[in-house]
C-alpha positions in Angstrom: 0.0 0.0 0.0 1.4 3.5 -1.2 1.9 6.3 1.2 -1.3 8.0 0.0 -2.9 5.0 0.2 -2.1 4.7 4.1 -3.2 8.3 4.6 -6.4 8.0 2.9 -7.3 5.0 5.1 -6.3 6.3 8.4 -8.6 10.0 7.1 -11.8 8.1 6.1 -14.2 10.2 8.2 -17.6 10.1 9.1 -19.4 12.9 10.5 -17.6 15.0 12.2 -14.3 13.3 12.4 -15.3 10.3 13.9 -13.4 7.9 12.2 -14.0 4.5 11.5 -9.7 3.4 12.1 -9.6 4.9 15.7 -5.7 4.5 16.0 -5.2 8.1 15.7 -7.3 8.9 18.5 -5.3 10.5 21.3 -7.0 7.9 24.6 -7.6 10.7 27.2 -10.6 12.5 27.6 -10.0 16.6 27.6 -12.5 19.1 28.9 -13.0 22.7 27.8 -9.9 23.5 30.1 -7.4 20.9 28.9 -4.8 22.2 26.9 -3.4 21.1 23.2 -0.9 21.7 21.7 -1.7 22.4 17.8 -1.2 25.4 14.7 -1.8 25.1 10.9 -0.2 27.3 9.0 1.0 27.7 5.4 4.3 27.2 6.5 4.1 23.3 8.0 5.1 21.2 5.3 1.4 19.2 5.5 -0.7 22.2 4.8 -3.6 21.4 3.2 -2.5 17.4 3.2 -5.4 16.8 5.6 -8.2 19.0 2.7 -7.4 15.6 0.7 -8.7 11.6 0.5 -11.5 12.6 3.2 -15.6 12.1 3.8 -16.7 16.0 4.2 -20.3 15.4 5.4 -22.0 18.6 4.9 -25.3 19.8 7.5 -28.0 22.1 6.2 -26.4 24.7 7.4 -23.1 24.2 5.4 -24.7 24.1 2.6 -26.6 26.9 3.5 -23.5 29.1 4.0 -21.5 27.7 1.0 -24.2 28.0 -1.2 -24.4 31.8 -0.6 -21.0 32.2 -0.6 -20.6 31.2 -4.1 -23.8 33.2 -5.0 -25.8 30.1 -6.8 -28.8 28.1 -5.8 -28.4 25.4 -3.4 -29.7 22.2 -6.1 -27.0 24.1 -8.2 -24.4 23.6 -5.6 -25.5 20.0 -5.0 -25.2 19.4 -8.4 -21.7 20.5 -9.0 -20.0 20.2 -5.5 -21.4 16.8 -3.5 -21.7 13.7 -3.9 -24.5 11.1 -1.9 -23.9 9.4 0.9 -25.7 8.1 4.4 -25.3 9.8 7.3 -23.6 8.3 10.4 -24.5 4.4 10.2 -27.6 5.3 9.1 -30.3 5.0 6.3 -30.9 9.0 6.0 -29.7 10.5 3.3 -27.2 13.5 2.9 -24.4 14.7 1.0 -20.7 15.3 1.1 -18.1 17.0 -0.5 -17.6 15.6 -4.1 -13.1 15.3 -4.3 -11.7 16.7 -7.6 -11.0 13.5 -9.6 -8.1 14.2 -10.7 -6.0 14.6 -7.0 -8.7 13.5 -4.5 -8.9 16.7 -2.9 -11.8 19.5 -1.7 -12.5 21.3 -4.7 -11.9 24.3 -2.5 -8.3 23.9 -1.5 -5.2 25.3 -3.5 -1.6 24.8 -2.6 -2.5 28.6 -0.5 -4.8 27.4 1.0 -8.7 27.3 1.1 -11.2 29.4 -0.9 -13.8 29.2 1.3 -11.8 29.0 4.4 -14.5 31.5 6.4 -16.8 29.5 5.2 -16.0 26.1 5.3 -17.6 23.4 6.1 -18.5 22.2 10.4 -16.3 18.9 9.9 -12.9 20.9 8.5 -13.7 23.3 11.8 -13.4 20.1 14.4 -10.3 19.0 13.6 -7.8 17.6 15.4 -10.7 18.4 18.0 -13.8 16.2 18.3 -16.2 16.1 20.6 -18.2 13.0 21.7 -21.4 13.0 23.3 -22.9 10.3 25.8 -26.6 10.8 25.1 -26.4 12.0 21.0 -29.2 9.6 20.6 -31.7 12.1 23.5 -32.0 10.8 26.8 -35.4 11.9 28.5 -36.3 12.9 32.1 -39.4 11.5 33.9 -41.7 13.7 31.5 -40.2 12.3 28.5 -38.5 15.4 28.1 -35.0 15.4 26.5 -32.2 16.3 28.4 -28.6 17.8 27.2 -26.2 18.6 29.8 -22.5 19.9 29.4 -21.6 16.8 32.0 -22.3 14.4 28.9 -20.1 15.7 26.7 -16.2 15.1 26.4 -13.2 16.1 24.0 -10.5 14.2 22.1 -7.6 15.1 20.2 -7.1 13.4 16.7 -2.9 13.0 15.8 -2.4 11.5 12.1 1.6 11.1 11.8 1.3 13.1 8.4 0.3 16.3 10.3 2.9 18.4 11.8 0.4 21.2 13.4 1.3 19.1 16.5 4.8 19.7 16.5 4.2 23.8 16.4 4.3 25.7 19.6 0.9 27.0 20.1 -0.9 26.3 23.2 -3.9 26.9 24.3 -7.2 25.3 25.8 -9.9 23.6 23.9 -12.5 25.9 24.8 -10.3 28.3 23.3 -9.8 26.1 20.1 -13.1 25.7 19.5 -13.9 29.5 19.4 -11.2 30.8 17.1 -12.2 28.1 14.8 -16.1 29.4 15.0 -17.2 25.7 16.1 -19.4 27.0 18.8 -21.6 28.7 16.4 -21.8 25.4 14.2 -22.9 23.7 17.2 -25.4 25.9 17.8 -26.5 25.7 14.0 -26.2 21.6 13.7 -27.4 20.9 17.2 -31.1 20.3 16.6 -30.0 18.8 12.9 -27.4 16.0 14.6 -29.9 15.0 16.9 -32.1 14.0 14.2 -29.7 12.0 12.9 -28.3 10.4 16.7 -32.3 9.9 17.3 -32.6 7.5 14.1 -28.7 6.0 14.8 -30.0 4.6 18.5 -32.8 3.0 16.8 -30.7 1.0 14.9 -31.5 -1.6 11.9 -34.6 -3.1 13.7 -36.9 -0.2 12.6 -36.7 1.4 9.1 -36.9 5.0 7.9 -40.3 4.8 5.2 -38.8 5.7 1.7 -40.8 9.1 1.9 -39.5 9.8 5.2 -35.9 9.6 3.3 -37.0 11.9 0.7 -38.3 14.5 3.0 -35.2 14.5 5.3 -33.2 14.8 1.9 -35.1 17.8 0.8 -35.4 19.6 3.9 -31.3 19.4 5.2 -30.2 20.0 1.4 -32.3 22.8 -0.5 -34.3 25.5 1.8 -35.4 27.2 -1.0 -37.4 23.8 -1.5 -38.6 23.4 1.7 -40.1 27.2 1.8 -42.0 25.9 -1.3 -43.3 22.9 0.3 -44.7 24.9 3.2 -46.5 27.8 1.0 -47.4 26.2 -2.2 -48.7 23.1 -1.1 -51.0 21.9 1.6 -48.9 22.1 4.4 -50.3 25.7 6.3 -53.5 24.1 5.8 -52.9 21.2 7.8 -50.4 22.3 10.3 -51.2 25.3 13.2 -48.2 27.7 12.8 -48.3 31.1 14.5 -48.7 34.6 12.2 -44.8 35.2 14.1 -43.1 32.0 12.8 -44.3 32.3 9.6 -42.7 36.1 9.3 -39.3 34.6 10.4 -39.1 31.7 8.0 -40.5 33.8 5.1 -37.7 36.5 5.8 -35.1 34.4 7.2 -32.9 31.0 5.8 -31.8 30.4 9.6 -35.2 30.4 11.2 -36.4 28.6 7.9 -33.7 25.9 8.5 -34.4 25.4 12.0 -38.1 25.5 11.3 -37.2 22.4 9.1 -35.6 20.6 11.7 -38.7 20.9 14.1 -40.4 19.2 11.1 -38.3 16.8 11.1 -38.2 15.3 14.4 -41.9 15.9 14.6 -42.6 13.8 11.6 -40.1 10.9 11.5 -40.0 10.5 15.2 -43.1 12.1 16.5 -41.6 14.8 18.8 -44.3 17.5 20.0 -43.6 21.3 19.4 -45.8 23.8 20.9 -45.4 26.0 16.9 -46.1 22.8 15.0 -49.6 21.2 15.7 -51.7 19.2 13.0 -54.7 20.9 13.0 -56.9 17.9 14.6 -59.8 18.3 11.7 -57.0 18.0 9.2 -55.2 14.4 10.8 -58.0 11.9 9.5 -58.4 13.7 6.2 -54.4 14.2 5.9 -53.1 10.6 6.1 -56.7 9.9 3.0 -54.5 12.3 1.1 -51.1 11.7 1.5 -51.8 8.4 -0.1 -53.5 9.7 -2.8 -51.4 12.4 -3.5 -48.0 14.2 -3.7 -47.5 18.3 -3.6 -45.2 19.2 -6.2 -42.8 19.7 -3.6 -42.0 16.7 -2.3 -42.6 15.3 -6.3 -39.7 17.2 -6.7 -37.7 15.2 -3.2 -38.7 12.4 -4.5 -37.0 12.5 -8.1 -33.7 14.4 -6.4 -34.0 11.3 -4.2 -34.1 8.4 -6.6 -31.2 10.3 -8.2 -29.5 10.0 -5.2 -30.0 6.3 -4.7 -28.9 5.1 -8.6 -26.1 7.2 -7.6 -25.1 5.3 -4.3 -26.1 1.8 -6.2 -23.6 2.7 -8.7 -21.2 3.0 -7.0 -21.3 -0.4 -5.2 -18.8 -2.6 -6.1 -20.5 -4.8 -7.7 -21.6 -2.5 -10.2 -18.2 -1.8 -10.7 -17.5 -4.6 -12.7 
């Protein structure tokens, strides 16, 4: 096996730099006081070695950001910039960053550096940092409440012997990592999104996700623009109780909008309650008649982006390879 072989192993990532070969895991548990000892530059020989042979998974709100900071539609960016994959040992679908073919790395990177470097992407934020959290899949209190507490959650350090951003000088604590590197606004912005996806991982491969539950998580953490369609030019005000207030925000805003999407989410594929989000009770018997019979354009739409998506993933089986 080649040298770039061996990198591209150890690097294969799934989201957010948990990896699937945990040798290069540093075994000690850091909290937001621990200090590391870690600086990229363009001047370590590695730099940009790591933007190369890697799994990118990309949250809504990634693509949200990139898609703006390129100045095209999101399906555009899809189109041109990711590639289909399943998120996390599960059977939801998602995207992540299609490699150049003709180097295997981020279409973004250059030998100075990234393109998009305000902008990139959560995952290329976390490292070497990662974070691990106890109850990812939602614990729940006596009320069936879900609880999140800082006690669950611990830190790691990821050390590939290619990288040399180890051997710099910088110190500093991981609380302090995390905000120059802008991860505590990601959190923030992926938190509700990666729950969704921890929810469906702890129910593991003894219940399955209905196809057009797939399609409607694909279209709602890919394409906003989408989503704003399905919920004013279909059915969907019609059936659901949303207050005059929400409506303003998600009309005017992509970051309500998006976390307006995840609340759909959880409260259709796994049933979670939200006091903004009610099916109008005179609409529940008559709903489920209709969503048999028929489709909005919207999700129409989902459905094809999806199917794309799957002969995409089949082909690329080995098998099919032959």
């Amino acid at each position: 096996m080649s040298e770039n072989q061996d990198q591209m192993s150890a690097k294969e990532k799934t989201l957010f730099g948990k990896e699937k070969n945990p040798s290069s895991i540093m075994p000690k548990k850091l909290t937001l006081d621990s200090m590391i000892q870690f600086r990229c530059h363009p001047g370590v020989s590695c730099f940009t070695a790591c933007c190369g042979g890697i799994k990118i998974v990309l949250t809504p709100y990634d693509i949200l950001v990139l898609s703006k900071r390129l100045g095209i539609e999101a399906h555009e960016f899809l189109h041109q910039y990711t590639t289909p994959t399943y998120l996390e040992k599960t059977d939801m679908p998602g995207v992540m960053i299609k490699m150049r073919e003709e180097d295997n790395k981020c279409p973004f990177v250059t030998p100075d550096g990234c393109t998009v470097y305000s902008d990139r992407p959560s995952a290329c934020r976390y490292y070497p940092v990662g974070m691990a959290d106890f109850h990812e899949g939602g614990t729940k209190d006596a009320s069936g409440n879900e609880v999140h507490g800082a006690d669950d959650k611990f830190f790691f350090v990821v050390k590939e012997d290619y990288c040399k951003g180890h051997e710099e000088d910088k110190t500093w604590t991981v609380k302090e990592w995390r905000e120059d590197q802008g991860i505590d606004v990601r959190d923030e912005m992926n938190r509700e999104w990666l729950r969704l996806v921890m929810r469906r991982k702890s129910h593991g491969h003894q219940a399955t996700l209905s196809e057009q539950g797939k399609r409607m998580f694909f279209m709602a953490s890919t394409d906003l623009q989408h989503f704003k369609r399905f919920i004013f030019e279909s059915s969907f005000l019609d059936t659901y109780v949303v207050d005059e207030e929400t409506i303003q925000k998600i009309k005017e805003d992509d970051v309500e909008l998006m976390h307006f999407s995840f609340k759909y989410l959880a409260s259709s594929l796994f049933g979670v309650q939200f006091p903004e989000l009610q099916i109008k009770e005179e609409k529940i018997k008559a709903k489920v008649s209709e969503m048999k019979t028929k489709q909005d354009d919207s999700v129409l739409q989902a459905i094809r982006q999806y199917e794309d998506l799957k002969a995409d993933i089949d082909s690329m089986k080995p098998e099919n390879k032959k």
